[in-house]
Predicted model as a PDB file, atoms N, CA, C, CB and O in Angstrom, pLDDT in the B-factor column:
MODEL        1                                                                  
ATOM      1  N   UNK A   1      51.712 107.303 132.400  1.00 76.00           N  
ATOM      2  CA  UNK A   1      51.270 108.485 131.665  1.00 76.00           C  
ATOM      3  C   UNK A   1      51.749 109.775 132.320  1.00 76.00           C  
ATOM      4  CB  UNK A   1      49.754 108.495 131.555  1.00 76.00           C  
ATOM      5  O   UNK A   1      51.648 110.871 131.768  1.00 76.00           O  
ATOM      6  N   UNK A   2      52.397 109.541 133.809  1.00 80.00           N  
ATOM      7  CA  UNK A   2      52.730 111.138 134.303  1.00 80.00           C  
ATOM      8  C   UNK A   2      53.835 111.651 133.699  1.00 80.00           C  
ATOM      9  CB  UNK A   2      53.030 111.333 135.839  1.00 80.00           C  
ATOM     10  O   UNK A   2      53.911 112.880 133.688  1.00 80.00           O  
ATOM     11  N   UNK A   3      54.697 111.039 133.204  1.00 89.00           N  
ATOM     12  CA  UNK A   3      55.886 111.065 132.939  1.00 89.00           C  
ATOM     13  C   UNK A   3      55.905 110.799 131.380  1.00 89.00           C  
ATOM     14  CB  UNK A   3      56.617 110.146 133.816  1.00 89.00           C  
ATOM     15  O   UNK A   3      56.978 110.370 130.957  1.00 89.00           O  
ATOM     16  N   UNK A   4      54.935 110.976 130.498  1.00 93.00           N  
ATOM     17  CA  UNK A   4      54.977 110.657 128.944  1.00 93.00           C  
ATOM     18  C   UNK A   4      55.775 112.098 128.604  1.00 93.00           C  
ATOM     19  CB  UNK A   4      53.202 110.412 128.061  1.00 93.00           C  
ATOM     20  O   UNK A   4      56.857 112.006 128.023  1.00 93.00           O  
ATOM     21  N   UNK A   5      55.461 112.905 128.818  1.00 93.00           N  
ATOM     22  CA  UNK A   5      55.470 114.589 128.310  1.00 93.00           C  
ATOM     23  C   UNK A   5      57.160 114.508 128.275  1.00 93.00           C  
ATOM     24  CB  UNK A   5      54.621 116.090 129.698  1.00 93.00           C  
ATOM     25  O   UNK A   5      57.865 114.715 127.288  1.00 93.00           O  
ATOM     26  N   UNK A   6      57.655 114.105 129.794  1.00 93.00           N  
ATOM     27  CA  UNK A   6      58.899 114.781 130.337  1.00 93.00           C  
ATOM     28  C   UNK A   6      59.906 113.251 129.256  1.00 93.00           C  
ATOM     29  CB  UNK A   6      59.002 114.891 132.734  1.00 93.00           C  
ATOM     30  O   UNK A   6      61.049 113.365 128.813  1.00 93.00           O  
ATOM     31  N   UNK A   7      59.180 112.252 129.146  1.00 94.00           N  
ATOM     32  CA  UNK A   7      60.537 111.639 128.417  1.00 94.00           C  
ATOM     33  C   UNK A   7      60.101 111.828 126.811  1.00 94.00           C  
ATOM     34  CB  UNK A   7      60.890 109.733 128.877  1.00 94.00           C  
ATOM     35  O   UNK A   7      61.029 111.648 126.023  1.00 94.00           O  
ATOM     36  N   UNK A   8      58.766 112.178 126.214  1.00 93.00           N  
ATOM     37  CA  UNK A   8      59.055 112.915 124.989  1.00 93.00           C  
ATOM     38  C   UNK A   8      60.098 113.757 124.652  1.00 93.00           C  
ATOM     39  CB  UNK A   8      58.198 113.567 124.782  1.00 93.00           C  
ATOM     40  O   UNK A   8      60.880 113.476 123.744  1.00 93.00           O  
ATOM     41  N   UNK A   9      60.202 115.156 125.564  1.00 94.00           N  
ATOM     42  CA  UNK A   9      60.903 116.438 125.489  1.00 94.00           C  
ATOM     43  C   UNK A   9      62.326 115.748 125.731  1.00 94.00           C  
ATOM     44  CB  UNK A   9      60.381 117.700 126.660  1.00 94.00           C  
ATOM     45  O   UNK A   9      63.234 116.389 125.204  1.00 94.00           O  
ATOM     46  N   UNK A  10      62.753 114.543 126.433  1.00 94.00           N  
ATOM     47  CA  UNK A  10      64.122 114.226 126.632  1.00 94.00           C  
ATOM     48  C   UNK A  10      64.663 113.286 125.724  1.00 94.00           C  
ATOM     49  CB  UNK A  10      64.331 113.766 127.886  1.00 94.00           C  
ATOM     50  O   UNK A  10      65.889 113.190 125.696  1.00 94.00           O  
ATOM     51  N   UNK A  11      63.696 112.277 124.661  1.00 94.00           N  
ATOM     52  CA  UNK A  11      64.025 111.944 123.754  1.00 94.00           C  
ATOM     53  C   UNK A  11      64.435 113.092 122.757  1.00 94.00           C  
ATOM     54  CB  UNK A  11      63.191 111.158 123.477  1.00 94.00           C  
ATOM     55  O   UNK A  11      65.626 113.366 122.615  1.00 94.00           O  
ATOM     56  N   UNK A  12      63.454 113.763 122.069  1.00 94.00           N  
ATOM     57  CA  UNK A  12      63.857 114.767 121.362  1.00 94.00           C  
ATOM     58  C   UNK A  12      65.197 115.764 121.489  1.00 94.00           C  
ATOM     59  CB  UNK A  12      62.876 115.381 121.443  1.00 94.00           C  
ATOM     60  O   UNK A  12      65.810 116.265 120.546  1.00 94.00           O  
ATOM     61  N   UNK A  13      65.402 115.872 122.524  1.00 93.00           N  
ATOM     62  CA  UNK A  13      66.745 116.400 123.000  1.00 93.00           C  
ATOM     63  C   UNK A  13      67.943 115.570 122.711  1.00 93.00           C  
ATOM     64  CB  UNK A  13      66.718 116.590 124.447  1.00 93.00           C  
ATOM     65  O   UNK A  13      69.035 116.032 122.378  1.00 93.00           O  
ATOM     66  N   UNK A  14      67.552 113.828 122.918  1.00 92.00           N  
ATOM     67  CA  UNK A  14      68.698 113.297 122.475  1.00 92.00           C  
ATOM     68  C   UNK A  14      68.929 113.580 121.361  1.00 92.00           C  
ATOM     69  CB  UNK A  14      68.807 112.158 122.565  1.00 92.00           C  
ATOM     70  O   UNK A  14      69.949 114.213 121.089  1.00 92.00           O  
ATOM     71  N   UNK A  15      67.698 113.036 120.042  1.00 89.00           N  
ATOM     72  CA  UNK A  15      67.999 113.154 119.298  1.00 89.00           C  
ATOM     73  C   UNK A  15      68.285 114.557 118.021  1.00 89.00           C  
ATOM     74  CB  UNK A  15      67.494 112.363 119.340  1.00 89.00           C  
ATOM     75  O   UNK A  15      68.365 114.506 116.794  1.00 89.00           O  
ATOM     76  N   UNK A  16      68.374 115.640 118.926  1.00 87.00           N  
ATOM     77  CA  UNK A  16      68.720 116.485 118.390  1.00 87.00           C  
ATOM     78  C   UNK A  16      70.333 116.602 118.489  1.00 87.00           C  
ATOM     79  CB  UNK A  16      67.959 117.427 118.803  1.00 87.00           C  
ATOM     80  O   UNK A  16      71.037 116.663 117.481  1.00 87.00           O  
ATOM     81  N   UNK A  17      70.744 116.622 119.546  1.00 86.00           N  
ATOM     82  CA  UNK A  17      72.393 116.529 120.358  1.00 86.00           C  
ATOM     83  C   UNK A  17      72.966 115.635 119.222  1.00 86.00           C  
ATOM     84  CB  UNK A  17      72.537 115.597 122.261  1.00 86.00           C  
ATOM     85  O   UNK A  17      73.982 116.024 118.647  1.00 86.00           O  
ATOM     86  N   UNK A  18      72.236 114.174 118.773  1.00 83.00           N  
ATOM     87  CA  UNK A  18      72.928 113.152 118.225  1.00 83.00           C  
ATOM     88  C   UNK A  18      73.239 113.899 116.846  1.00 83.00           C  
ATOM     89  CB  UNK A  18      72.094 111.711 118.174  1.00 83.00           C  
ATOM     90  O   UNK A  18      74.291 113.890 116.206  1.00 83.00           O  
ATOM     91  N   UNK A  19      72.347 114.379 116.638  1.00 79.00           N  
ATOM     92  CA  UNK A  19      72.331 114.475 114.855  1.00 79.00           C  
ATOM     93  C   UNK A  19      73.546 115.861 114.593  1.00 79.00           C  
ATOM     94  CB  UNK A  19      70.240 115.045 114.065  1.00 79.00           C  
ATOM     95  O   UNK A  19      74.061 116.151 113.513  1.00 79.00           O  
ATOM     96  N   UNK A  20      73.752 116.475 115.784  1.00 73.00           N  
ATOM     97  CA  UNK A  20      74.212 117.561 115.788  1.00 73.00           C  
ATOM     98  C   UNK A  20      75.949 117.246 115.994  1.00 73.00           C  
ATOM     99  CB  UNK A  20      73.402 118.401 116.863  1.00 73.00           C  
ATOM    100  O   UNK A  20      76.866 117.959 115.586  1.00 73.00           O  
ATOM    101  N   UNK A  21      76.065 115.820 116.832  1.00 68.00           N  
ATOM    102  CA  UNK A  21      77.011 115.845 116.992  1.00 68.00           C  
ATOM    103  C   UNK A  21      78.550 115.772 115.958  1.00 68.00           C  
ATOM    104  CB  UNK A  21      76.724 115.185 117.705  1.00 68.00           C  
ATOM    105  O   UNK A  21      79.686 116.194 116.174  1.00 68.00           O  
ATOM    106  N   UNK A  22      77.922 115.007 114.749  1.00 65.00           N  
ATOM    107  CA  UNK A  22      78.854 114.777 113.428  1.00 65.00           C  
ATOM    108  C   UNK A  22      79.626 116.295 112.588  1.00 65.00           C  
ATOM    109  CB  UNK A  22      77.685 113.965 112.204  1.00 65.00           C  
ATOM    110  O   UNK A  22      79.129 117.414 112.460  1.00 65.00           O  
ATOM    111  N   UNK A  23      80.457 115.982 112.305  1.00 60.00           N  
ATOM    112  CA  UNK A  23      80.906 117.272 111.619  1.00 60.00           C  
ATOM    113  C   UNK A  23      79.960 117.917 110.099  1.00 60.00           C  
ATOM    114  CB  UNK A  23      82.558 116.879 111.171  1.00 60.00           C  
ATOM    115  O   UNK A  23      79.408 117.011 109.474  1.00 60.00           O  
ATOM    116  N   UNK A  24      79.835 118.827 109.732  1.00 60.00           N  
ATOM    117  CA  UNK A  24      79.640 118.941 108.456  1.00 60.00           C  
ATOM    118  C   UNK A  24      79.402 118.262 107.244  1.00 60.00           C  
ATOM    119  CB  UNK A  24      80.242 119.334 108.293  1.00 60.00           C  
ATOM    120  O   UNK A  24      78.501 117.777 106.562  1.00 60.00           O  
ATOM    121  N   UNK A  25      81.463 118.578 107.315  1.00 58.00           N  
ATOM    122  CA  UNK A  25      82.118 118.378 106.546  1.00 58.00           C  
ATOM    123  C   UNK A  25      81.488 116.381 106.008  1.00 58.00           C  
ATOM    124  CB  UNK A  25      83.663 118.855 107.236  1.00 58.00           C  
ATOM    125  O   UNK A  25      81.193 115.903 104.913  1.00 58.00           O  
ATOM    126  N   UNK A  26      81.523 115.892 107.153  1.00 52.00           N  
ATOM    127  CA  UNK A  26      81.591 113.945 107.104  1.00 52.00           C  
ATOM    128  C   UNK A  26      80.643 114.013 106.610  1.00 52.00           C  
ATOM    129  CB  UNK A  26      81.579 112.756 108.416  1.00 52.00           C  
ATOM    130  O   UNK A  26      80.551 113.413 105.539  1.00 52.00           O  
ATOM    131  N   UNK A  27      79.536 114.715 107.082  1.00 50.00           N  
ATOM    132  CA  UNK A  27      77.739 113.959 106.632  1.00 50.00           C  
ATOM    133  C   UNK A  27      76.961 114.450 105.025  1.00 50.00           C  
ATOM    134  CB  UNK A  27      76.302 114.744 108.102  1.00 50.00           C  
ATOM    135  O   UNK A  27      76.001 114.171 104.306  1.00 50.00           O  
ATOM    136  N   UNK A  28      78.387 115.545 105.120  1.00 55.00           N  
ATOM    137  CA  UNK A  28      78.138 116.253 103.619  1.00 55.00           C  
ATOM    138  C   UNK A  28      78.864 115.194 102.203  1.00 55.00           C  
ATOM    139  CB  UNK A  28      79.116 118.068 103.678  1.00 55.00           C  
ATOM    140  O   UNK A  28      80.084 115.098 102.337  1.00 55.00           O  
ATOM    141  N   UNK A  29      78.525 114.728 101.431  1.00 63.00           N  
ATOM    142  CA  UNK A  29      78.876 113.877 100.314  1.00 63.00           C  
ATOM    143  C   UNK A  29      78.812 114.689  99.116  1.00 63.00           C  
ATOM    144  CB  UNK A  29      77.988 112.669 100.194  1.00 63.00           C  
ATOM    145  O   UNK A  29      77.822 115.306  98.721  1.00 63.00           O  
ATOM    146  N   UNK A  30      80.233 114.620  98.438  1.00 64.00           N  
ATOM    147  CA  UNK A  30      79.864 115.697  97.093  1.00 64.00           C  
ATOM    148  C   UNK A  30      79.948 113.758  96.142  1.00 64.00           C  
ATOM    149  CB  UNK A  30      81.726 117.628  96.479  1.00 64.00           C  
ATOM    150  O   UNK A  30      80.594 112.745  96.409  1.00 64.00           O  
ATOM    151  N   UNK A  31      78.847 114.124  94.946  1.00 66.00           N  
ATOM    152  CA  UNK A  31      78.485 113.445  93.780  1.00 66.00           C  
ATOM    153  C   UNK A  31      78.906 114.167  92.713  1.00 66.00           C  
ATOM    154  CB  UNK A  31      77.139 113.179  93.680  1.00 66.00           C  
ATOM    155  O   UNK A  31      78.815 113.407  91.749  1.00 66.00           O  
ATOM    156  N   UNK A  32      79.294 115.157  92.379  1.00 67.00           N  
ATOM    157  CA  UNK A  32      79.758 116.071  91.337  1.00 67.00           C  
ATOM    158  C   UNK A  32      81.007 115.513  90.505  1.00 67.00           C  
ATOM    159  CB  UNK A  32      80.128 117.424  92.011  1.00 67.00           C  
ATOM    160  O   UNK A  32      82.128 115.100  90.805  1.00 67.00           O  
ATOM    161  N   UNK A  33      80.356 115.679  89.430  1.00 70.00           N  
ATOM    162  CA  UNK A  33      81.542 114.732  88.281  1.00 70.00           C  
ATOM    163  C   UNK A  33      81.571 113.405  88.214  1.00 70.00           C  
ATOM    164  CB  UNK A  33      83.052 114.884  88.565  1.00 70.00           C  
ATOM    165  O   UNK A  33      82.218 112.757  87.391  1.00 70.00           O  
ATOM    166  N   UNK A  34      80.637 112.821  89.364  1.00 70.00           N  
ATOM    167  CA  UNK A  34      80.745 111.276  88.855  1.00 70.00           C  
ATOM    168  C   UNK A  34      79.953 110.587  88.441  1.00 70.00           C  
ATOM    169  CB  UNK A  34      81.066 110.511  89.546  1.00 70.00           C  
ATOM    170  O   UNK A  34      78.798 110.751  88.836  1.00 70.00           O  
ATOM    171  N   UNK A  35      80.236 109.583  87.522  1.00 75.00           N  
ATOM    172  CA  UNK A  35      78.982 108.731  86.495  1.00 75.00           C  
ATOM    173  C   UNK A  35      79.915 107.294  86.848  1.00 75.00           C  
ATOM    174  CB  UNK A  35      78.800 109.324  84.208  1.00 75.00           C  
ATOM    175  O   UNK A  35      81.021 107.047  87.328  1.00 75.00           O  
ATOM    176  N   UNK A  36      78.870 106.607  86.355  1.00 79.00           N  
ATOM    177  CA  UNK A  36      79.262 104.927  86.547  1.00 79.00           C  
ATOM    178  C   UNK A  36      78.749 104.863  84.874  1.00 79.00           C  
ATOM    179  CB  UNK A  36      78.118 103.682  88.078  1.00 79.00           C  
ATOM    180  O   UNK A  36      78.088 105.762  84.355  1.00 79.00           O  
ATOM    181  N   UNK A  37      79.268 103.414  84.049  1.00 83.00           N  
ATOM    182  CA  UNK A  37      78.967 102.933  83.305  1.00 83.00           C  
ATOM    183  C   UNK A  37      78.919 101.369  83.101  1.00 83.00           C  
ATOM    184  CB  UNK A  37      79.444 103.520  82.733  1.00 83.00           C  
ATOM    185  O   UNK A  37      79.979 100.752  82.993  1.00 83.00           O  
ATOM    186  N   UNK A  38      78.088 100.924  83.063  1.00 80.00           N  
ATOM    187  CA  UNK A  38      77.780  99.677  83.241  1.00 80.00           C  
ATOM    188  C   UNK A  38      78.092  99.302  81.784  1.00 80.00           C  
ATOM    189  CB  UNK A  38      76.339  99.401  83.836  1.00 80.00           C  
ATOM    190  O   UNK A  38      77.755 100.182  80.992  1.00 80.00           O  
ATOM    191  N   UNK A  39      78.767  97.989  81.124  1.00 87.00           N  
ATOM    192  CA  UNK A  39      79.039  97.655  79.985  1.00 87.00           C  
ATOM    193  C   UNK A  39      77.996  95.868  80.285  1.00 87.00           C  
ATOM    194  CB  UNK A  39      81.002  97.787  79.661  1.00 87.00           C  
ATOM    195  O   UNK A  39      78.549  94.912  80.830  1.00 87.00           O  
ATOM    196  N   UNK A  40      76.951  95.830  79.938  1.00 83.00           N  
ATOM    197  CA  UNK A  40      76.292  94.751  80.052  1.00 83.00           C  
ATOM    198  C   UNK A  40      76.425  93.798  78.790  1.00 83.00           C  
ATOM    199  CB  UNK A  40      74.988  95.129  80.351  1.00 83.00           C  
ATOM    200  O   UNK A  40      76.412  94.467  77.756  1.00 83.00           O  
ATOM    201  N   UNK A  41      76.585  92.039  78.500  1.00 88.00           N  
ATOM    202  CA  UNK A  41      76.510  91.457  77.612  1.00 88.00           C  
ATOM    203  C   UNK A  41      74.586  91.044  76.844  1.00 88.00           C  
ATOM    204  CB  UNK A  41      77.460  90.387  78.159  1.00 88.00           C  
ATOM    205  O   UNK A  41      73.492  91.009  77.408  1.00 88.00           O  
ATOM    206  N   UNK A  42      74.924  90.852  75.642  1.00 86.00           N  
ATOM    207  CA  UNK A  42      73.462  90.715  75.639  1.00 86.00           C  
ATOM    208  C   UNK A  42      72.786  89.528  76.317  1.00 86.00           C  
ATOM    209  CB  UNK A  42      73.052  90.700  74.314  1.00 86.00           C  
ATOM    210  O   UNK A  42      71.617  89.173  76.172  1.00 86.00           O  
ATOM    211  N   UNK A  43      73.781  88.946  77.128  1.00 89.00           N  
ATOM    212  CA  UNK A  43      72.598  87.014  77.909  1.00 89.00           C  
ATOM    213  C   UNK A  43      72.710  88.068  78.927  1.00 89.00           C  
ATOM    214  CB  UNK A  43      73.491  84.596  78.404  1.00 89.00           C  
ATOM    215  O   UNK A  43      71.587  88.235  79.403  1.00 89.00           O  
ATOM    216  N   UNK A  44      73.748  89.014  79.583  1.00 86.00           N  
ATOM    217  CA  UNK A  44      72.780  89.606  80.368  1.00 86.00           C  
ATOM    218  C   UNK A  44      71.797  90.519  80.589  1.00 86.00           C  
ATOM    219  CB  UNK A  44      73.102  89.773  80.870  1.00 86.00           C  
ATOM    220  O   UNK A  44      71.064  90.575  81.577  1.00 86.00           O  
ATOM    221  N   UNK A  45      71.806  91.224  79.649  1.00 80.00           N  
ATOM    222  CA  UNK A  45      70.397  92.307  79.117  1.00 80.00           C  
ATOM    223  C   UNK A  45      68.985  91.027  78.845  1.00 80.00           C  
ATOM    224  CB  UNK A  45      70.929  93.401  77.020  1.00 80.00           C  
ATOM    225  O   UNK A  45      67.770  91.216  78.916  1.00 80.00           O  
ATOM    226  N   UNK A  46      69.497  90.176  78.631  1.00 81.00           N  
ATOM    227  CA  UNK A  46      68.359  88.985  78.553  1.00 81.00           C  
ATOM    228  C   UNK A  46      68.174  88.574  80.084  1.00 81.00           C  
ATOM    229  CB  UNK A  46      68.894  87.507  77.538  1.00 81.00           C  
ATOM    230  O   UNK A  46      67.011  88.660  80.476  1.00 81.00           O  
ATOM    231  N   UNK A  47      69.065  88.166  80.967  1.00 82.00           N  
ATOM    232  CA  UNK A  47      68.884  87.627  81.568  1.00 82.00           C  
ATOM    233  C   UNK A  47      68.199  88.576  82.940  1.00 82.00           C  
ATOM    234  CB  UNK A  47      69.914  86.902  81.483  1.00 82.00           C  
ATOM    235  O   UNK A  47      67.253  88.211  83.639  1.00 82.00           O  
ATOM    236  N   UNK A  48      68.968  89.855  83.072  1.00 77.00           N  
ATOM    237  CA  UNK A  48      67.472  90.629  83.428  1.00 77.00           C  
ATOM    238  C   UNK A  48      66.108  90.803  83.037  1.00 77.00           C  
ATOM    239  CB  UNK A  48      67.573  91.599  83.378  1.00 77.00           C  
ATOM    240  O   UNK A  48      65.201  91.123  83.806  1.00 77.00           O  
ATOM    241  N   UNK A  49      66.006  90.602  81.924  1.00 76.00           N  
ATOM    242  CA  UNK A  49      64.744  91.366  80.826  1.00 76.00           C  
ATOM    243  C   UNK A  49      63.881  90.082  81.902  1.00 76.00           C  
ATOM    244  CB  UNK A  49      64.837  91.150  78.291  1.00 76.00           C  
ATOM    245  O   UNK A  49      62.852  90.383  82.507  1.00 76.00           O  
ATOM    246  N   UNK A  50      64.632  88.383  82.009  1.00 79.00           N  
ATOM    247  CA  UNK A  50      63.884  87.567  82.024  1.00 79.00           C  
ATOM    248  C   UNK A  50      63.095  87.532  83.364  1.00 79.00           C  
ATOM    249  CB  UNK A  50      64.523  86.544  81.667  1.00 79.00           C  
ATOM    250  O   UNK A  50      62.108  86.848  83.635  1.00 79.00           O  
ATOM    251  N   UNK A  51      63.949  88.687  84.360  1.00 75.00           N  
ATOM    252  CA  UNK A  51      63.788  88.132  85.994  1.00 75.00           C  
ATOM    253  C   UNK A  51      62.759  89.558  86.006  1.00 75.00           C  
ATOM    254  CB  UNK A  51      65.614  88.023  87.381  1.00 75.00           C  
ATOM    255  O   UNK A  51      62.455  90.111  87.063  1.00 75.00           O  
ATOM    256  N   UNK A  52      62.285  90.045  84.637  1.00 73.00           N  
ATOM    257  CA  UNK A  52      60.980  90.834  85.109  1.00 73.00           C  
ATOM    258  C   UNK A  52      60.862  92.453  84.787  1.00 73.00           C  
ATOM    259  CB  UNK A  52      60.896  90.685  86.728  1.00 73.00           C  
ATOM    260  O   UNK A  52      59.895  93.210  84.874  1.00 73.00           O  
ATOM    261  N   UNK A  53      62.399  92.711  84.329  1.00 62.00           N  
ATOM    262  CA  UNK A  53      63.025  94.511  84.483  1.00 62.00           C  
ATOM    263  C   UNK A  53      62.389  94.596  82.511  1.00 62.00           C  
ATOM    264  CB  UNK A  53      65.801  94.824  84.940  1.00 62.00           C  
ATOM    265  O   UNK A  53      62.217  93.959  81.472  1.00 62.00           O  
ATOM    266  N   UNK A  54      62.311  95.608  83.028  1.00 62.00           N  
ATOM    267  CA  UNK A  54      61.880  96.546  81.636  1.00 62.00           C  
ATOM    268  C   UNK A  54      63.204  95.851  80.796  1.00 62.00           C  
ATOM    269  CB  UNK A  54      61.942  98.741  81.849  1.00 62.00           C  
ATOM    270  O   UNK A  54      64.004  94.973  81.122  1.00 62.00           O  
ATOM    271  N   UNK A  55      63.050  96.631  79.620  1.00 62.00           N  
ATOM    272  CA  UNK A  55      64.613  96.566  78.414  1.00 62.00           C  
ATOM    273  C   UNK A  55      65.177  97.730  79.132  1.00 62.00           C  
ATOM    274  CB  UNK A  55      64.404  96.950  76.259  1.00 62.00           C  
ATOM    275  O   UNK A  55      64.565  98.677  79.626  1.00 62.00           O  
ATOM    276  N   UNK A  56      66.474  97.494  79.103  1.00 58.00           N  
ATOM    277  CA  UNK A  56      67.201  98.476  79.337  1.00 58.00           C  
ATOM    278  C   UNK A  56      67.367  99.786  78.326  1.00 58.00           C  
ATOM    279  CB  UNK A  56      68.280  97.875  79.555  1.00 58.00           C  
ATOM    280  O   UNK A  56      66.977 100.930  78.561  1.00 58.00           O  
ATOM    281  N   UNK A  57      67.737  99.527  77.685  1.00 62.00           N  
ATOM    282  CA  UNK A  57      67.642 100.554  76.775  1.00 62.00           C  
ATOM    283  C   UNK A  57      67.393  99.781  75.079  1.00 62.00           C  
ATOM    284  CB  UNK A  57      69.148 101.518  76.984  1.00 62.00           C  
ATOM    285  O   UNK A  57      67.853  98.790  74.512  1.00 62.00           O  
ATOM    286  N   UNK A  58      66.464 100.812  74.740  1.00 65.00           N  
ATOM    287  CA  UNK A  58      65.509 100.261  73.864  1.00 65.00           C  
ATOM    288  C   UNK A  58      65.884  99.718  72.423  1.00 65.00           C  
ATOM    289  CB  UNK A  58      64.577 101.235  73.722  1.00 65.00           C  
ATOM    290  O   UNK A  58      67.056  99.880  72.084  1.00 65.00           O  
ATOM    291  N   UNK A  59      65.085  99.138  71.601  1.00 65.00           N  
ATOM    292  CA  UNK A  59      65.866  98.954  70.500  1.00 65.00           C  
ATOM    293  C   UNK A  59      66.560  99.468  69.441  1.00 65.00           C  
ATOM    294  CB  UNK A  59      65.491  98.536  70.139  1.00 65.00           C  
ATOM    295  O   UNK A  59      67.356  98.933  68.670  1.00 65.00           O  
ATOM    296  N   UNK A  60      66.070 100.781  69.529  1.00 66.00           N  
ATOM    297  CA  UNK A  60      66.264 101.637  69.072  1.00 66.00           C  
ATOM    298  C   UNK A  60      67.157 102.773  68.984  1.00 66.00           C  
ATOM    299  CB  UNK A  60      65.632 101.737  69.177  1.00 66.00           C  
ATOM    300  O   UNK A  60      67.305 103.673  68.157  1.00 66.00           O  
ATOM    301  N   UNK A  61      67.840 102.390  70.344  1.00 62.00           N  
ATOM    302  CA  UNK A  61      69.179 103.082  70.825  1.00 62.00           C  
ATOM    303  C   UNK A  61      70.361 102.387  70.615  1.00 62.00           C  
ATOM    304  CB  UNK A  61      69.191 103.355  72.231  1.00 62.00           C  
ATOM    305  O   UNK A  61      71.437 102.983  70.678  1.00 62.00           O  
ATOM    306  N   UNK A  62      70.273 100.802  70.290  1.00 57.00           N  
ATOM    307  CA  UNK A  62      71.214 100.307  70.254  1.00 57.00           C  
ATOM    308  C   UNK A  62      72.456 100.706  68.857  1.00 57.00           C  
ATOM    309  CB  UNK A  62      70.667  99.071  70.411  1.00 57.00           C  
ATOM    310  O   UNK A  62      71.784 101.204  67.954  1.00 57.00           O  
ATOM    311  N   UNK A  63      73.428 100.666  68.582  1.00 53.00           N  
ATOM    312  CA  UNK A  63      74.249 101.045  67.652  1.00 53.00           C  
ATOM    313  C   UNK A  63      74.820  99.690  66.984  1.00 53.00           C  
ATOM    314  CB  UNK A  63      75.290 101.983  68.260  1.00 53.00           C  
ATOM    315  O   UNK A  63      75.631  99.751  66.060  1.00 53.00           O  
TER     316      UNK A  63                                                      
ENDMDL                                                                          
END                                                                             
């Protein structure tokens, strides 16, 4: 316990140094402009529905 204080304050120091050490630029991720589209068959819109997941999209949306 004499020594709790002094390796708190020296953990925290690591992990400030660590987080500090990466560039910007790397830890920064642009998502802008991108979409995914999933083209699913209907045994597999079934075959999720079966393992418990909501409908994917409803009946009512379908075309």
């Amino acid at each position: 316990m004499k020594y709790t204080f002094t390796f708190v304050l020296i953990a925290l120091f690591a992990v400030i140094v660590v987080s500090h050490a990466y560039p910007q630029e790397a830890a920064a991720t642009s998502n802008e402009g991108a979409s995914m589209e999933v083209k699913l068959t209907v045994e597999e819109e079934a075959a999720i529905e079966a393992m418990g997941g909501q409908r994917l999209v409803p009946k009512s949306y379908k075309t």
